[in-house]
C-alpha positions as CSV (number, residue, x, y, z in Angstrom):
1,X,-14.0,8.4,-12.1
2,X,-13.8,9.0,-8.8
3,X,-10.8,8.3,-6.0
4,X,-13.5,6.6,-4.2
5,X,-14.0,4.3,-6.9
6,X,-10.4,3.3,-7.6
7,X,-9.5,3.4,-3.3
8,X,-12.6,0.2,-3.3
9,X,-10.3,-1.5,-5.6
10,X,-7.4,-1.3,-4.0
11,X,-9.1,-2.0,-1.2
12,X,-10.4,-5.5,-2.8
13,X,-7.0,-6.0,-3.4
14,X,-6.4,-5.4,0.1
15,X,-9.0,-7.9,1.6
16,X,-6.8,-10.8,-1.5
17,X,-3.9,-9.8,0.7
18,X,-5.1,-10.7,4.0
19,X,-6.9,-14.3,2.4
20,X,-3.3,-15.1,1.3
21,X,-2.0,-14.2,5.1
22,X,-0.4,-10.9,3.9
23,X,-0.8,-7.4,5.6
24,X,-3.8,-6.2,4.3
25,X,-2.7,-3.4,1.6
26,X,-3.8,-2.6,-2.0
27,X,-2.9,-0.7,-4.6
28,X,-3.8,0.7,-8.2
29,X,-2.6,2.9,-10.7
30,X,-4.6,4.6,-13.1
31,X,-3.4,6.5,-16.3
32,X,-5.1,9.9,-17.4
33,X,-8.1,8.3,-19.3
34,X,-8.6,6.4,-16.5
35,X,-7.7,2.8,-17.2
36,X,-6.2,0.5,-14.7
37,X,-2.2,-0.3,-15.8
38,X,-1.0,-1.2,-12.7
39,X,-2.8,-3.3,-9.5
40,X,-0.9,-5.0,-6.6
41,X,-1.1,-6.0,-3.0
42,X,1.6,-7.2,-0.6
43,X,3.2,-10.0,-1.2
44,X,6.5,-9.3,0.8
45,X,5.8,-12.6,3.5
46,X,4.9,-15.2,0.4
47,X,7.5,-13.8,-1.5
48,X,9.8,-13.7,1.1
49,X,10.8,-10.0,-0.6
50,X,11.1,-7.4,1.7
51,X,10.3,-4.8,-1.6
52,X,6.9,-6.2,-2.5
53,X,4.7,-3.9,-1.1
54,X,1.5,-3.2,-2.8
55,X,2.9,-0.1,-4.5
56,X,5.8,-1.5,-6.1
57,X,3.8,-4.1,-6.9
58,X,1.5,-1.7,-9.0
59,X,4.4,0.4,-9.8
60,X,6.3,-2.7,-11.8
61,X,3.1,-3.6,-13.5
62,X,2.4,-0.3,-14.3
63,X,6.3,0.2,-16.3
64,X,5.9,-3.2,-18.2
65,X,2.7,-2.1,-19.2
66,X,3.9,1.5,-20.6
67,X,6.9,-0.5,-21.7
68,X,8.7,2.5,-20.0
69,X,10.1,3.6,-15.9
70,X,7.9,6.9,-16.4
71,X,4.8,6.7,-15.3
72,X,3.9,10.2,-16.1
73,X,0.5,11.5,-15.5
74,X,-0.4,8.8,-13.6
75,X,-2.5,8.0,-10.3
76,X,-1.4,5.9,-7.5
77,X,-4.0,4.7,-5.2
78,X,-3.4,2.7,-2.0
79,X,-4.9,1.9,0.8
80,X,-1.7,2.6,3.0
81,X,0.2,5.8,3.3
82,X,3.7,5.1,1.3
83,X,6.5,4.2,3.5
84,X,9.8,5.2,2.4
85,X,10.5,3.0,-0.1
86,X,7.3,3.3,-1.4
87,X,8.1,7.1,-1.5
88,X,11.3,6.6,-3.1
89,X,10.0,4.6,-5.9
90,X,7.0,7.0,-6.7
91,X,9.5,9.7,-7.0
92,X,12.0,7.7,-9.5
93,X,8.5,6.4,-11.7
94,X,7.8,10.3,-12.2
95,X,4.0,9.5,-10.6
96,X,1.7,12.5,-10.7
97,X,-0.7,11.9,-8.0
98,X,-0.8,9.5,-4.9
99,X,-4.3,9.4,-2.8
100,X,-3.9,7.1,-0.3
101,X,-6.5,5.5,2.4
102,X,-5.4,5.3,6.0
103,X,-2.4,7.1,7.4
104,X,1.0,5.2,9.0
105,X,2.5,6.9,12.0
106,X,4.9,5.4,12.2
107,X,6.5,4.6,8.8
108,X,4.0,6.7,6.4
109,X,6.8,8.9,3.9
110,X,3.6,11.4,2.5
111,X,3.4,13.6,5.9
112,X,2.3,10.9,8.5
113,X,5.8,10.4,9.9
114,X,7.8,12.1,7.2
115,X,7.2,13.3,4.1
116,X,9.5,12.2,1.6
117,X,7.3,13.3,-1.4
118,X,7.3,17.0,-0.4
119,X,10.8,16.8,0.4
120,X,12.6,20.1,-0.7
121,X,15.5,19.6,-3.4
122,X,14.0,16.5,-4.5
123,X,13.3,16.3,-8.7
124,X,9.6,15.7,-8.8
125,X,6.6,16.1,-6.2
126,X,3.3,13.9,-6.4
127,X,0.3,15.2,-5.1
128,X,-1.0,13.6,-2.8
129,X,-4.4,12.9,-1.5
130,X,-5.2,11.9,2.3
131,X,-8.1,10.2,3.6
132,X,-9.6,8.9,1.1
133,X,-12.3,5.6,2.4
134,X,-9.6,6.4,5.5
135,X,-12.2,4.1,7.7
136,X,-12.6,1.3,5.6
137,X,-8.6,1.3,4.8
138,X,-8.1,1.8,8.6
139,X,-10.2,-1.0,9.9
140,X,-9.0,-3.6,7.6
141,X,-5.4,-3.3,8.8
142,X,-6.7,-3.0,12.5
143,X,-8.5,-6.2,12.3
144,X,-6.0,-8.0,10.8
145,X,-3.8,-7.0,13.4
146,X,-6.2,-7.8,16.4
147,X,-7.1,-11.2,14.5
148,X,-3.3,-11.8,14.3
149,X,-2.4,-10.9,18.0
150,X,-5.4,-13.2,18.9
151,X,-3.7,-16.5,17.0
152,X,-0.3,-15.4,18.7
153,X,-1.9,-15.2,22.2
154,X,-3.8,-18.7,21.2
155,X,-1.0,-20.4,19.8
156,X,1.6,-19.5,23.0
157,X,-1.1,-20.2,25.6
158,X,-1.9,-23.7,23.7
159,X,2.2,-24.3,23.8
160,X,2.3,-23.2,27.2
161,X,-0.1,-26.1,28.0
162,X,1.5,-28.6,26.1
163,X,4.9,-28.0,27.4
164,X,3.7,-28.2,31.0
165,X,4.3,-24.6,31.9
């Protein structure tokens, strides 16, 4: 199958994300004959679990499924670039591959801001995979975010009102 076809479902797991009030990231991990063993979105705000990012999300799933912490020759797909914890994690699970959507800037660990997975010394190196569905990723996240700014600017102004000021 194709990364495109495995980036649209993380990417509906994305969009369950955002219904729930979460930042808008999915993730999926596929094993070598292509089945699904691992799926998750973030949940860190509903879990109040600062670790529940879509990746480890997938990444648990993905060990209980195996019934083991490898996760060799696997495929991690997410709609986010890793962030460092993310990275850290994909290292320690022994994943293969990581093709990921839209790039982060400013915490992205796969060559964004750093690049954790590449980093020399370190025991295993995914591949990884840039830019896949990058727009679609992209402008999920960006509308949330403008949606989200929008409610903040509605909610002070109608306080601001209320309170006289």
């Amino acid at each position: 199958m194709s990364d495109e076809i495995w980036m649209r479902r993380a990417l509906m797991l994305a969009k369950h994300a955002e219904v729930i009030g979460e930042i808008p990231v999915g993730a999926v991990i596929v094993d070598e004959n292509n089945q699904i063993i691992g799926e998750g979105f973030n949940q860190p705000i509903s879990t109040h679990n600062p670790t529940a990012h879509a990746e480890m999300m997938a990444i648990e799933q993905a060990g209980k499924y195996l019934n083991n912490y490898r996760l060799i020759n696997t495929t991690l797909y997410t709609t986010l670039e890793p962030c460092i914890m993310c990275a850290g994690a994909i290292i320690h699970s022994r994943i293969k591959r990581v093709v990921y959507g839209a790039s982060d800037y400013k915490t992205g660990a796969a060559g964004s801001f750093i690049n954790i997975l590449a980093q020399q010394g370190i025991n295993h190196y995914a591949e990884i995979k840039s830019g896949v569905l990058a727009n679609e990723c992209s402008t999920i996240l960006s509308d949330f975010f403008k949606k989200r700014r929008l409610q903040k600017k509605v909610t002070k102004n109608c306080c601001q009102k209320v309170s006289g000021n």
